[in-house]
Residue frames as a rotation matrix with the C-alpha (Angstrom) as fourth column:
UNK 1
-0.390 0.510 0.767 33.48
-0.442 -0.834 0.331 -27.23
0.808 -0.210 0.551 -0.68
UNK 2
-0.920 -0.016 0.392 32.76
-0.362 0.416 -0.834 -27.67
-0.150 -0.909 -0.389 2.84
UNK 3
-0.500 0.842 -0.203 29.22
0.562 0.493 0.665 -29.25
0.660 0.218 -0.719 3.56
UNK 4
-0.713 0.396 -0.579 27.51
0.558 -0.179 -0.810 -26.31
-0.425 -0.901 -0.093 5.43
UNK 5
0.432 0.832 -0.348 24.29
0.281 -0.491 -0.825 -24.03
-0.857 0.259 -0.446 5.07
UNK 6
0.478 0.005 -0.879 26.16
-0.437 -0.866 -0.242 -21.79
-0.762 0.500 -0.411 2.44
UNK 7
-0.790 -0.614 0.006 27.72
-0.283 0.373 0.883 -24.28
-0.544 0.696 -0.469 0.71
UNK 8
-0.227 0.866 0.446 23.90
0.850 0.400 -0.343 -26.00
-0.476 0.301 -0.826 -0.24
UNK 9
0.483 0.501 -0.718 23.00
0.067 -0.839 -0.540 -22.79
-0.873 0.213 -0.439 -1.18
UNK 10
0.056 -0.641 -0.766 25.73
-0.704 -0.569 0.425 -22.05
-0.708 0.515 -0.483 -3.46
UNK 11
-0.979 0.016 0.204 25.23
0.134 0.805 0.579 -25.74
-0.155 0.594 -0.790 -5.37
UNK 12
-0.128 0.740 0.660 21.62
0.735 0.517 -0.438 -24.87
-0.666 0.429 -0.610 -5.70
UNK 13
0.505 0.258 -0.824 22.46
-0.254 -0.868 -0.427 -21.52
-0.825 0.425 -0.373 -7.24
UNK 14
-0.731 -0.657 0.185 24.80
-0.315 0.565 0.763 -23.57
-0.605 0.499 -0.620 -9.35
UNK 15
-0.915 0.105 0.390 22.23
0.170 0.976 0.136 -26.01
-0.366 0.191 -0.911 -10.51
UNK 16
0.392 0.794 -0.464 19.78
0.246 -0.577 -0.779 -23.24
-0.886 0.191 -0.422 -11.06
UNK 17
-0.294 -0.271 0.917 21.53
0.926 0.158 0.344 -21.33
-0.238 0.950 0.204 -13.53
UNK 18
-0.870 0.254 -0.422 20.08
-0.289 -0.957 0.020 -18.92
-0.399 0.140 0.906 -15.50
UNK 19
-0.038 0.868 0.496 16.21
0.790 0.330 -0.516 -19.53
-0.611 0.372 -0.698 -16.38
UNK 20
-0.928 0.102 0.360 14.62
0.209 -0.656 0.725 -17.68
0.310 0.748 0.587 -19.44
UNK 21
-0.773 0.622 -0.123 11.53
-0.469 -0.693 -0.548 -15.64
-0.426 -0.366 0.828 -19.31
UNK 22
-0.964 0.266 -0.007 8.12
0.131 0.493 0.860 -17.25
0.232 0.828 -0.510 -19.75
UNK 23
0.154 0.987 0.048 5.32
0.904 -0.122 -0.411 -14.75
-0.399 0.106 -0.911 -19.31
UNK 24
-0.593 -0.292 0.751 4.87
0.675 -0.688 0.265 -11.46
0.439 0.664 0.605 -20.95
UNK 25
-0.057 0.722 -0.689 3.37
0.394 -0.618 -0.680 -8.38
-0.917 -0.310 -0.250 -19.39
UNK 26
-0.044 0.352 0.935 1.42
0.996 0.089 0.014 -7.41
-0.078 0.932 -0.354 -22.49
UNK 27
0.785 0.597 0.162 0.54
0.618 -0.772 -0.147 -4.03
0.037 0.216 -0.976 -21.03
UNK 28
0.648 -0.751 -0.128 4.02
-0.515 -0.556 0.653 -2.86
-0.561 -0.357 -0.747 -20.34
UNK 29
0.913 -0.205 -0.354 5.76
-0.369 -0.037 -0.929 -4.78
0.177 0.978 -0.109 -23.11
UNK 30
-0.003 -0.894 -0.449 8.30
-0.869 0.225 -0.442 -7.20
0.496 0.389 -0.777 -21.48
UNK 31
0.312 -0.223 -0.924 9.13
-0.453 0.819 -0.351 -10.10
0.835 0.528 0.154 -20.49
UNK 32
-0.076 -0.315 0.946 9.41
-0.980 -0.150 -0.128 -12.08
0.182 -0.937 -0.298 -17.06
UNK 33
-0.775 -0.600 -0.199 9.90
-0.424 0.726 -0.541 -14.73
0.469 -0.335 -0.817 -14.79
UNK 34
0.043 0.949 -0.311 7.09
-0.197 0.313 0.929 -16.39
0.980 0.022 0.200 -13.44
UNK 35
0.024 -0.202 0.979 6.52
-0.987 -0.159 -0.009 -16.83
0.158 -0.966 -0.203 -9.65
UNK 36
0.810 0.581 0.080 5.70
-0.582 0.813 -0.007 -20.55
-0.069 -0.041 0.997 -10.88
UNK 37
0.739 -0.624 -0.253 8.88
-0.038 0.336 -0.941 -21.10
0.672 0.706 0.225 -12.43
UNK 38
-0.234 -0.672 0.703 11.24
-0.551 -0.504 -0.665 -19.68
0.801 -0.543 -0.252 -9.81
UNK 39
0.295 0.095 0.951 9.39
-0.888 0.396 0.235 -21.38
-0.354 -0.913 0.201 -6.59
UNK 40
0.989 0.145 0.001 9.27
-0.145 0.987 -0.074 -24.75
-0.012 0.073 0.997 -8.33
UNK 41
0.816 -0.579 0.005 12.84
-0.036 -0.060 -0.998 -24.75
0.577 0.813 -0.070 -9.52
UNK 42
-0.044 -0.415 0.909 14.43
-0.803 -0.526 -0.279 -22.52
0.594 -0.742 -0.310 -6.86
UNK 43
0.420 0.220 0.880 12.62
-0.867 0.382 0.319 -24.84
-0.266 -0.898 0.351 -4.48
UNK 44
0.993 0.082 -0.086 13.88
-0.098 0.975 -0.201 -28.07
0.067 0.208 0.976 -6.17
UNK 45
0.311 -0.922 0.229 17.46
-0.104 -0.273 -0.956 -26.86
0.945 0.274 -0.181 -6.10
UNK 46
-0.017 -0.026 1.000 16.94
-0.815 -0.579 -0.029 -26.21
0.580 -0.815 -0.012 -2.52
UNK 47
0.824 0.453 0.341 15.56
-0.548 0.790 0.274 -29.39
-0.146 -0.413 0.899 -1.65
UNK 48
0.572 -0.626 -0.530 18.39
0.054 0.674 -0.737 -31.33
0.819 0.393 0.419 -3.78
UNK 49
-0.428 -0.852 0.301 20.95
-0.147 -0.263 -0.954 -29.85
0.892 -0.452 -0.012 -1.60
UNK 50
-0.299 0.326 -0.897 18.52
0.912 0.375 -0.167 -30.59
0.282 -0.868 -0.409 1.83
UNK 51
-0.996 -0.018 -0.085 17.97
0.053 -0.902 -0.428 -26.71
-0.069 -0.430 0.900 2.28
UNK 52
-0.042 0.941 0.335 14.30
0.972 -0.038 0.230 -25.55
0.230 0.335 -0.914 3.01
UNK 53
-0.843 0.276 0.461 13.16
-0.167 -0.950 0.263 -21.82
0.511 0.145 0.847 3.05
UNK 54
-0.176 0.733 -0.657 10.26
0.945 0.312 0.094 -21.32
0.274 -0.605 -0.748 5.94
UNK 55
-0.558 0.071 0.827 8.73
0.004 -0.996 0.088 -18.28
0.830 0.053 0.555 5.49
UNK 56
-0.306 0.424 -0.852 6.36
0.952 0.165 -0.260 -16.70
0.030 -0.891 -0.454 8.58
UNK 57
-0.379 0.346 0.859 4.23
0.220 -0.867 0.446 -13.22
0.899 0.358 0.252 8.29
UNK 58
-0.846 -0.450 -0.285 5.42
0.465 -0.366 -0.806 -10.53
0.259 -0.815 0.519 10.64
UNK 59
-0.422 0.307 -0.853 2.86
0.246 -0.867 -0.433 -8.10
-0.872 -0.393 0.290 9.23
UNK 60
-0.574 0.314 0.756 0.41
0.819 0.241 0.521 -7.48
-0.019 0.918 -0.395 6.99
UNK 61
-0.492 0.357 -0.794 -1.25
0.199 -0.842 -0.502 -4.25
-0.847 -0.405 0.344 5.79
UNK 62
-0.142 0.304 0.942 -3.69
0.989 -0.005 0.150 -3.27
0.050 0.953 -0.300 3.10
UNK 63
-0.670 -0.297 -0.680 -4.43
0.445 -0.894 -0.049 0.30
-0.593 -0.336 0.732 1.81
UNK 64
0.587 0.684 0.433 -7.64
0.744 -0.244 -0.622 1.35
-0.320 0.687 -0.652 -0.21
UNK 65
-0.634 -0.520 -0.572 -6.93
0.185 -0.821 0.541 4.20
-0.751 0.237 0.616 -2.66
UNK 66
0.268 0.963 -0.010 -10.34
0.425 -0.128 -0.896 5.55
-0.864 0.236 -0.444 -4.11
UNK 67
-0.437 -0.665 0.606 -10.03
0.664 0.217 0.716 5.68
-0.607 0.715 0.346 -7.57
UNK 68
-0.467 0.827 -0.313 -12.92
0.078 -0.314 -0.946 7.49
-0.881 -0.467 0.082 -8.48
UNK 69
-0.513 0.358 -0.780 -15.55
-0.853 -0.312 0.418 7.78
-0.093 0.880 0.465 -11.43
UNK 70
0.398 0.724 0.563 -16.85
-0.857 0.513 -0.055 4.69
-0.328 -0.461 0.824 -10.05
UNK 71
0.504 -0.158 -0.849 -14.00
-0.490 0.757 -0.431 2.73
0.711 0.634 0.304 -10.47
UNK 72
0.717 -0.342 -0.607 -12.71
0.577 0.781 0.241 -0.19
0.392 -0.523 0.757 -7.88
UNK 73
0.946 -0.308 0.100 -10.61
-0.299 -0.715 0.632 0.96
-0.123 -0.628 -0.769 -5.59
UNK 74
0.029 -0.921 -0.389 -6.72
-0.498 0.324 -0.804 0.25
0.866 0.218 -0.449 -5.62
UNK 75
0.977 0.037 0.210 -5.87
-0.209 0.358 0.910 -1.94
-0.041 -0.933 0.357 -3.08
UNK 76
-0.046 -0.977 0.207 -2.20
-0.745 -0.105 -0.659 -2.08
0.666 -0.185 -0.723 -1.91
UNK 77
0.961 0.011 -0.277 -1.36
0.178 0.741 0.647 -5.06
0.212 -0.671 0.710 0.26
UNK 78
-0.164 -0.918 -0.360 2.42
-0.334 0.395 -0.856 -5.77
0.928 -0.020 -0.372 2.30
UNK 79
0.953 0.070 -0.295 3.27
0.113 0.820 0.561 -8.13
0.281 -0.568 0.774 3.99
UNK 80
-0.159 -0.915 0.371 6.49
-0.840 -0.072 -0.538 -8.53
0.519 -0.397 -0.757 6.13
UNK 81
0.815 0.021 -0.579 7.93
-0.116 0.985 -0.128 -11.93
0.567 0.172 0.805 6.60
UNK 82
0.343 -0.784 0.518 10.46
-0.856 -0.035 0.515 -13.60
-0.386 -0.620 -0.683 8.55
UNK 83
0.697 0.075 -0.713 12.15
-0.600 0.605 -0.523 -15.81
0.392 0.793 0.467 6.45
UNK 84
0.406 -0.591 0.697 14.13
-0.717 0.267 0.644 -18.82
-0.567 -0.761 -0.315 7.68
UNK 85
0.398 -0.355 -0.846 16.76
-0.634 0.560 -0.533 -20.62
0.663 0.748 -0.003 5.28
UNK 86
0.360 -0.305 0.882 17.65
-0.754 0.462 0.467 -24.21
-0.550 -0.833 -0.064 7.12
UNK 87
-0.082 -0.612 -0.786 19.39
-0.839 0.468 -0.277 -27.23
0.538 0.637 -0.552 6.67
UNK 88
0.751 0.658 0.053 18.52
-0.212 0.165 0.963 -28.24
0.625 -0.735 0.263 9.97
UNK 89
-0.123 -0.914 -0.387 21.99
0.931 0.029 -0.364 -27.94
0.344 -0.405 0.847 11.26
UNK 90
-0.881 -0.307 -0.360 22.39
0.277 -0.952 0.133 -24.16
-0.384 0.018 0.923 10.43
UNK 91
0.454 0.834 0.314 19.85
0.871 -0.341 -0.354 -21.50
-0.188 0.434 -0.881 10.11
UNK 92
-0.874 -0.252 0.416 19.60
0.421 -0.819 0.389 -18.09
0.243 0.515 0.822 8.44
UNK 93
0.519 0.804 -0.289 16.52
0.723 -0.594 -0.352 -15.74
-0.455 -0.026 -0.890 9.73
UNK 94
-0.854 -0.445 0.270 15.89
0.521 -0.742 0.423 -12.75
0.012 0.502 0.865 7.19
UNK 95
-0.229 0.704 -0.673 13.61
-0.018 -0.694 -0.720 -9.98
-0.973 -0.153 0.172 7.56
UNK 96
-0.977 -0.205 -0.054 11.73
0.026 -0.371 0.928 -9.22
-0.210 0.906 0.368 4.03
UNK 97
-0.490 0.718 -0.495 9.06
-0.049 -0.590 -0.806 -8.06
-0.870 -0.371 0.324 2.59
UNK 98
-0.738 0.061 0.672 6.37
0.651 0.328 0.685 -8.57
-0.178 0.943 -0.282 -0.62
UNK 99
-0.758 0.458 -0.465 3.95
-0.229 -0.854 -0.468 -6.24
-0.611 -0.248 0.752 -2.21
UNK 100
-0.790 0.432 0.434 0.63
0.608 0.470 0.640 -6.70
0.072 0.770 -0.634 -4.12
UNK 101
-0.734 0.609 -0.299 -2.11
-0.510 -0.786 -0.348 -4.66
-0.447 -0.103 0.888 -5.86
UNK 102
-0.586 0.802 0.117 -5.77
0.809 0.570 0.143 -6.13
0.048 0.178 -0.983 -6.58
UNK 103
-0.866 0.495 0.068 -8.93
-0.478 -0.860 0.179 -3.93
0.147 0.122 0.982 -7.65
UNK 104
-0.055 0.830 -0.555 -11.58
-0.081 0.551 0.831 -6.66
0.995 0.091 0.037 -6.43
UNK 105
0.981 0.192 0.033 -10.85
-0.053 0.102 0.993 -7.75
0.187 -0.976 0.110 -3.13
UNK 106
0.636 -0.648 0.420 -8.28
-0.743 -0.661 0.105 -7.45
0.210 -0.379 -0.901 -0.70
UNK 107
0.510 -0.224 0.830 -7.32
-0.090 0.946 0.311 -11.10
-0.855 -0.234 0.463 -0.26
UNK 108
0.751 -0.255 0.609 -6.17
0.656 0.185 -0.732 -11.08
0.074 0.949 0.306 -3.55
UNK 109
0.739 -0.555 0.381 -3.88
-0.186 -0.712 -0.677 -8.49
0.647 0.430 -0.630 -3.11
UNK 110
0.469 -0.731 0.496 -2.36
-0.807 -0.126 0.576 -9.85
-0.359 -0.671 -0.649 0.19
UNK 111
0.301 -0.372 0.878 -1.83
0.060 0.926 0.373 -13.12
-0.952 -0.060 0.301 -1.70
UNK 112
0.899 -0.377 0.221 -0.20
0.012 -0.485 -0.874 -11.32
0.437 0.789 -0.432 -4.36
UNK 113
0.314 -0.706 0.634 2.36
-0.908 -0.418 -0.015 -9.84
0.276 -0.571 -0.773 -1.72
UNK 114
0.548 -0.215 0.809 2.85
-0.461 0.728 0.506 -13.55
-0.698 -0.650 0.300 -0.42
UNK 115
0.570 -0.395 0.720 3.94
0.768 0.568 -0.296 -14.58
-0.292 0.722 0.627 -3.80
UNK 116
0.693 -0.648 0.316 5.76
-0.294 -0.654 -0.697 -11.61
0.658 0.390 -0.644 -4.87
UNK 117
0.560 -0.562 0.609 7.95
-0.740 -0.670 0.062 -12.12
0.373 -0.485 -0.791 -1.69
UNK 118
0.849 0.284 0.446 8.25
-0.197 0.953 -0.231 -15.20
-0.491 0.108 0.864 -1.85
UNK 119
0.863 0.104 0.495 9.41
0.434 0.348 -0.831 -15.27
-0.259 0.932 0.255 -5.14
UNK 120
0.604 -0.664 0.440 11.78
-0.583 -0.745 -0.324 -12.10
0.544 -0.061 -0.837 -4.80
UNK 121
0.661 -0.382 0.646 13.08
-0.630 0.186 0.754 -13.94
-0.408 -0.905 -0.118 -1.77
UNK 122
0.754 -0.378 0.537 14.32
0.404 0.912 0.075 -17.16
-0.518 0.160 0.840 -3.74
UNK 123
0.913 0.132 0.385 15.81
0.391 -0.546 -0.741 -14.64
0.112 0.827 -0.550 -6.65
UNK 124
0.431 -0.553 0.713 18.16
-0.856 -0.500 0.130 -12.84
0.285 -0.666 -0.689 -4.00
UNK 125
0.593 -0.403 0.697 19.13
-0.365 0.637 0.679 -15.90
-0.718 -0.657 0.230 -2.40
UNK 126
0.300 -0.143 0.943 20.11
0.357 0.934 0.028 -17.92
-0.885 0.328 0.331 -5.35
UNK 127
-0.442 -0.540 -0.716 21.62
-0.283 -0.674 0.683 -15.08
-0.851 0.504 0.146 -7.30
UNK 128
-0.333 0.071 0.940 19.08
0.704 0.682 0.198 -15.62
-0.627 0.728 -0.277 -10.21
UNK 129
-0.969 -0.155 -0.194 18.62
0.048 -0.883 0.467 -12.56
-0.244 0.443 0.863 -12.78
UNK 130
-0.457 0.888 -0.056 15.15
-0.136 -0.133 -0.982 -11.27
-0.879 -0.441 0.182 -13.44
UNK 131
0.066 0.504 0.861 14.71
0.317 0.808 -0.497 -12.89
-0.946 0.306 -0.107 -16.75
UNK 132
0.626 -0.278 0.728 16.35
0.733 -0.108 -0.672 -10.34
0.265 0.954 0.136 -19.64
UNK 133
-0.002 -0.998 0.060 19.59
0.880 -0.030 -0.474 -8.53
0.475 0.052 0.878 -20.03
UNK 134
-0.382 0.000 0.924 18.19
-0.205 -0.975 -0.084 -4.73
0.901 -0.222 0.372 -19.15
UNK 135
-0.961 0.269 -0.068 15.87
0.115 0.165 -0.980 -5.71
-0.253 -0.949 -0.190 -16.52
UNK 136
-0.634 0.703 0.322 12.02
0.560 0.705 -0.436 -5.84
-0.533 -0.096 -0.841 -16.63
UNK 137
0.409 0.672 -0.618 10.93
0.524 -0.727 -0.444 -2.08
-0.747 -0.142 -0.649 -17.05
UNK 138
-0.811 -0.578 -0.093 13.03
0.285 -0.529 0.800 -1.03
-0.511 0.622 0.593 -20.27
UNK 139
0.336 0.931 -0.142 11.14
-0.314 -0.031 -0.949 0.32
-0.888 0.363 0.282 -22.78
UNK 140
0.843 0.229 0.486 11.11
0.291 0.567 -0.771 -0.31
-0.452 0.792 0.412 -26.60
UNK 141
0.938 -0.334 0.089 13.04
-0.171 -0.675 -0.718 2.26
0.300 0.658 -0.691 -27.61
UNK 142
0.067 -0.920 0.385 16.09
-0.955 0.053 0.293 1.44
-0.290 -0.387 -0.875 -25.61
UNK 143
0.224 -0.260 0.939 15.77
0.148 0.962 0.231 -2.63
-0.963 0.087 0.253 -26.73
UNK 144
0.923 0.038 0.383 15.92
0.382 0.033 -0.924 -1.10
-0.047 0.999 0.016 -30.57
UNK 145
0.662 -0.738 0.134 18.81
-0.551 -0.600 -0.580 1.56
0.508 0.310 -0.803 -30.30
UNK 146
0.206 -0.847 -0.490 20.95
0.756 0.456 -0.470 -0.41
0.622 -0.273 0.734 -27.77
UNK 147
0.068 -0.517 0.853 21.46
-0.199 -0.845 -0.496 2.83
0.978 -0.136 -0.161 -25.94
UNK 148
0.757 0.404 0.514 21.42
-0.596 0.102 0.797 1.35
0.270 -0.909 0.317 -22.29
UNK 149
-0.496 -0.830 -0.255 24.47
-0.818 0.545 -0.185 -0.08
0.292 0.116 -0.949 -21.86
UNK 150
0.610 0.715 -0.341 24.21
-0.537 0.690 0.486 -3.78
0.583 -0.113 0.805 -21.86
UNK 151
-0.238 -0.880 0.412 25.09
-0.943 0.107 -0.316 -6.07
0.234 -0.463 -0.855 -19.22
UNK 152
-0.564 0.228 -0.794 24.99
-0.004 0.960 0.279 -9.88
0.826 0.160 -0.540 -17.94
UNK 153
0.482 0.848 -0.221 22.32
0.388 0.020 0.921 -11.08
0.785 -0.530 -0.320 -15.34
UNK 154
-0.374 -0.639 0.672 23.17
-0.314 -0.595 -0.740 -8.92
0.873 -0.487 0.022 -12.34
UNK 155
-0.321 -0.249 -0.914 23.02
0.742 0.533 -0.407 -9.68
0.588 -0.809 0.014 -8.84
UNK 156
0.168 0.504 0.847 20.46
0.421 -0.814 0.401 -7.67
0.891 0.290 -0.349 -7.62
UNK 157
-0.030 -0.142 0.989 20.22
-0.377 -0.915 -0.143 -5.61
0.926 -0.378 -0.027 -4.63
UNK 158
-0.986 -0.168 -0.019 20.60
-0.026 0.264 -0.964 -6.41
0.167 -0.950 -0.265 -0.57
UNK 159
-0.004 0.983 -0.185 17.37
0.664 0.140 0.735 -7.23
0.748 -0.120 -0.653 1.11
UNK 160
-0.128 -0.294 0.947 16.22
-0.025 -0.954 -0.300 -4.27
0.991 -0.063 0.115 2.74
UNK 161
-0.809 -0.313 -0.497 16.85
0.457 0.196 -0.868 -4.06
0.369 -0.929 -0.016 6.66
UNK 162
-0.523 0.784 -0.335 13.87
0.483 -0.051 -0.874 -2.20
-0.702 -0.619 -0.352 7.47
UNK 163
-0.721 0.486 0.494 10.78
0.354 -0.354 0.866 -1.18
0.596 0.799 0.083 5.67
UNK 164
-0.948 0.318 0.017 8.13
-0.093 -0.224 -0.970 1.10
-0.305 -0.921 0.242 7.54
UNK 165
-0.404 0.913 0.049 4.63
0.412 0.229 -0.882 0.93
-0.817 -0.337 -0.469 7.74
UNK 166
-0.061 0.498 -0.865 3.89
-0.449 -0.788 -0.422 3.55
-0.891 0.363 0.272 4.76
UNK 167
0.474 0.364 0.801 2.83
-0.001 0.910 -0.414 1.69
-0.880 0.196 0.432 1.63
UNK 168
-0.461 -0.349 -0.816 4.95
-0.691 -0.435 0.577 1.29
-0.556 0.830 -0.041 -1.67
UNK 169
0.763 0.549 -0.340 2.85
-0.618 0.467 -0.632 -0.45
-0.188 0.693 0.696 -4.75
UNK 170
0.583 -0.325 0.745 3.94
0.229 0.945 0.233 -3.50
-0.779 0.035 0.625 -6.12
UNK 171
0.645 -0.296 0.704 4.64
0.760 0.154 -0.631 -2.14
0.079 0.943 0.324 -9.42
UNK 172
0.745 -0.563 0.358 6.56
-0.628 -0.773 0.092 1.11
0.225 -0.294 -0.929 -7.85
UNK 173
0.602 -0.716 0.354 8.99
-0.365 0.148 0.919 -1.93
-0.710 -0.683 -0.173 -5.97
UNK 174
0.553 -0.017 0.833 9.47
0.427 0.865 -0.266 -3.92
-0.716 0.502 0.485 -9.23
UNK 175
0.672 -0.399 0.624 10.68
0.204 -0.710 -0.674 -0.59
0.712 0.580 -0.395 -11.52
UNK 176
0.530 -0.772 0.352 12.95
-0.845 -0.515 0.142 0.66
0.072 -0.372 -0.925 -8.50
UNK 177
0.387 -0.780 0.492 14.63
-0.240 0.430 0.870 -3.18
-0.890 -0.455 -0.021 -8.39
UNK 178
0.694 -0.094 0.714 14.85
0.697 0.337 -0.633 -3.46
-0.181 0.937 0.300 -12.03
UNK 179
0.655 -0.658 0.371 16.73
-0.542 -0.752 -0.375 0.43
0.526 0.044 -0.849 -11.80
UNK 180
0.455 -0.774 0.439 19.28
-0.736 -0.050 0.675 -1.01
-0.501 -0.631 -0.593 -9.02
UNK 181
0.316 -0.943 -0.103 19.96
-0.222 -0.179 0.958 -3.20
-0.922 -0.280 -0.266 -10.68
UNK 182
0.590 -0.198 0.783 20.58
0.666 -0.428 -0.610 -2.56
0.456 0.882 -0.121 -14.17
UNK 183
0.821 -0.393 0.415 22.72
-0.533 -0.789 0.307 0.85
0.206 -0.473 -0.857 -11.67
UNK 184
0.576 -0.570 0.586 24.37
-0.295 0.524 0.799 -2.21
-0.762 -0.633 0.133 -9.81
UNK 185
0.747 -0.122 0.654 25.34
0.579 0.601 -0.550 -3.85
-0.326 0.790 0.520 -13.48
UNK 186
0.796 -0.067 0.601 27.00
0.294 -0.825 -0.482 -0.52
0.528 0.561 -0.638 -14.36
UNK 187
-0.434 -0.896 0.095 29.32
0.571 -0.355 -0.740 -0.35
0.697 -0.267 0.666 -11.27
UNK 188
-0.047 0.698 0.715 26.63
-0.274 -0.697 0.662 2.15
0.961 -0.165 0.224 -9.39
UNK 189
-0.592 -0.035 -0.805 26.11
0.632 0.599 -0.491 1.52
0.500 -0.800 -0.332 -5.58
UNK 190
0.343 0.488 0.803 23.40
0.123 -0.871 0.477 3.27
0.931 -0.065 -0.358 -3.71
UNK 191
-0.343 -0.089 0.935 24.07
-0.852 -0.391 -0.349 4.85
0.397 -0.916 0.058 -0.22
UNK 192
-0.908 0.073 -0.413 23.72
0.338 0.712 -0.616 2.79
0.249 -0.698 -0.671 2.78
UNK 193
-0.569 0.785 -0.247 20.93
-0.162 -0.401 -0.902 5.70
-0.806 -0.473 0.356 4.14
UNK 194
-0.112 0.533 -0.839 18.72
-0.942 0.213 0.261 4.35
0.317 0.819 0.478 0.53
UNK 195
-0.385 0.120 -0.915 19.47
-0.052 0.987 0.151 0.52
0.921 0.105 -0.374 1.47
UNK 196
-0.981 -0.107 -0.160 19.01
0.148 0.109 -0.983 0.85
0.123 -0.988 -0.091 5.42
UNK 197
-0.218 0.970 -0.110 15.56
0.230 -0.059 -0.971 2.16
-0.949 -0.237 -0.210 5.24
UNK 198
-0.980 0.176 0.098 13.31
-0.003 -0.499 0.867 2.44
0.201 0.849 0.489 2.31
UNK 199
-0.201 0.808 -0.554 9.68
0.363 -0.464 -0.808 4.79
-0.910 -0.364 -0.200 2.37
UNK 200
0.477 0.668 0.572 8.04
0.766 0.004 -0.643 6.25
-0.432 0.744 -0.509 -0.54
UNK 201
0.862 -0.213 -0.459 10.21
-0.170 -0.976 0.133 8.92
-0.477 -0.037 -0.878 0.02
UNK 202
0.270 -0.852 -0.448 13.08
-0.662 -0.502 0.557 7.83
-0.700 0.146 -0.699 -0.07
UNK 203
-0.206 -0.243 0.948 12.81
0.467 0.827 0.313 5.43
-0.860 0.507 -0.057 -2.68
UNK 204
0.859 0.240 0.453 12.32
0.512 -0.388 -0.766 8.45
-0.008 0.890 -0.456 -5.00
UNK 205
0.457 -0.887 -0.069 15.43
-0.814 -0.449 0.368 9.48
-0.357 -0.112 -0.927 -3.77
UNK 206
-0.241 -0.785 0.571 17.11
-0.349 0.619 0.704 6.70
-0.906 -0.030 -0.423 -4.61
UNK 207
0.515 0.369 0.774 15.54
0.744 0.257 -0.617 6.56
-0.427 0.893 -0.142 -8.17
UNK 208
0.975 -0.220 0.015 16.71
-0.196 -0.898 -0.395 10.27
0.100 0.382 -0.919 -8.59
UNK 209
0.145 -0.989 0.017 20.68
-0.476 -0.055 0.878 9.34
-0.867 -0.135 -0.479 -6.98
UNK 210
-0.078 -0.454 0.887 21.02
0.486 0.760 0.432 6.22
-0.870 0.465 0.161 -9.50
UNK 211
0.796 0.498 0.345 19.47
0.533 -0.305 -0.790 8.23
-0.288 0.812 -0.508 -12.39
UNK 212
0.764 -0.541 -0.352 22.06
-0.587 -0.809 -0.031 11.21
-0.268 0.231 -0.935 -11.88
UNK 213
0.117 -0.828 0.548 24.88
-0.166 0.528 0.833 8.30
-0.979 -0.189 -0.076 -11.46
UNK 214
0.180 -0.118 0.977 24.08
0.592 0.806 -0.011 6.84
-0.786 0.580 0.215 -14.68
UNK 215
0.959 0.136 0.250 23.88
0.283 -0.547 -0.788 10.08
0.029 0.826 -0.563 -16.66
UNK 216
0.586 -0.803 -0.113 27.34
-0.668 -0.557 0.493 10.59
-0.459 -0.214 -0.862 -15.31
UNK 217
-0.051 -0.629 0.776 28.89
0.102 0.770 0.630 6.91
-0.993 0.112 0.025 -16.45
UNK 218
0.074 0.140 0.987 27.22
0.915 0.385 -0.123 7.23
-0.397 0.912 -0.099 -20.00
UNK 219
0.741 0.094 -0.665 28.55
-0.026 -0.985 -0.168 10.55
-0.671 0.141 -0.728 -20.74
């Protein structure tokens, strides 16, 4: 294997592996990867091989959403990065984006979004899976019956080429990349006009296209 940017890359996805899950979301009942686990790792892999990962925030937006009854507002944070994979030979610049929600203050939510995107960022690069076989957002009933077809860690979706200004929630991005790919695992591909841009809209479109797909494969 030659000795260039993509080759380093491809020995630290090597040398990564597969990691196992080691936090639980208690309130949603599954299992995940840790943003600790992934940077440290990810990043040691990266290093071995001389690669570093130099992120840079393009853009940053928060979004109150009055909850009312006199509870905290929601706060929505994103953030939009320019991410730069080097070697110092060869670079790689990637557009990309993290999300994060906080009900205290708003700092907290943008430094959510810095770690979420982060974190996502290494994931994608370094073809690592998202820490069990279905994907984060199954529920119970599908880990008892087996009905979900099962599949090995999947290679998750393209990073998305443009994201606009209009806010999607952390936990709204995390359920639509667990659907792609758990869709992607299956054979499924979404449109290009789903991957090219994604808005609130149309990222319910593209929940509804995969949905219909799958009811069609598991007929």
């Amino acid at each position: 294997m030659s000795d260039t940017l993509a080759s380093k890359i491809a020995k630290a996805s090597i040398e990564v592996g597969s990691l196992a899950a080691d936090k639980r979301n208690k309130e949603q009942n599954y299992d995940y990867l840790s943003a600790d686990q992934i940077l440290q790792k990810a990043g040691d892999a990266l290093s071995r091989n001389g690669v570093v990962i130099i992120p840079s925030i393009t853009f940053t937006e928060i979004k109150t959403t009055d909850r009312g009854q006199g509870k905290p507002p929601r706060l929505d944070a994103q953030v939009s990065f320019l991410m730069t994979v080097t070697d110092g030979a060869e670079k790689h610049e990637s557009d990309w984006v993290g999300f994060g929600t906080d009900y205290s203050t708003p700092d907290k939510a943008v430094y959510k979004a810095i770690t979420s995107g982060h974190k996502y960022f290494e994931m994608k690069l370094l073809n690592i899976g998202i820490g069990n076989e279905d994907g984060e957002h199954e529920n119970g009933e599908e880990k008892k019956t087996g009905k979900v077809a099962q599949s090995a860690p999947v290679r998750n979706p393209s990073p998305v080429t443009k994201v606009t200004n209009e806010i999607i929630t952390a936990a709204e991005w995390e359920a639509f990349e667990a659907l792609s790919g758990k869709a992607k695992g299956m054979g499924i591909k979404l449109p290009e006009y789903y991957r090219s841009k994604i808005t609130p809209a149309t990222l319910n479109g593209a929940k509804n296209y995969i949905n219909q797909e799958m009811a069609k494969v598991t007929k």
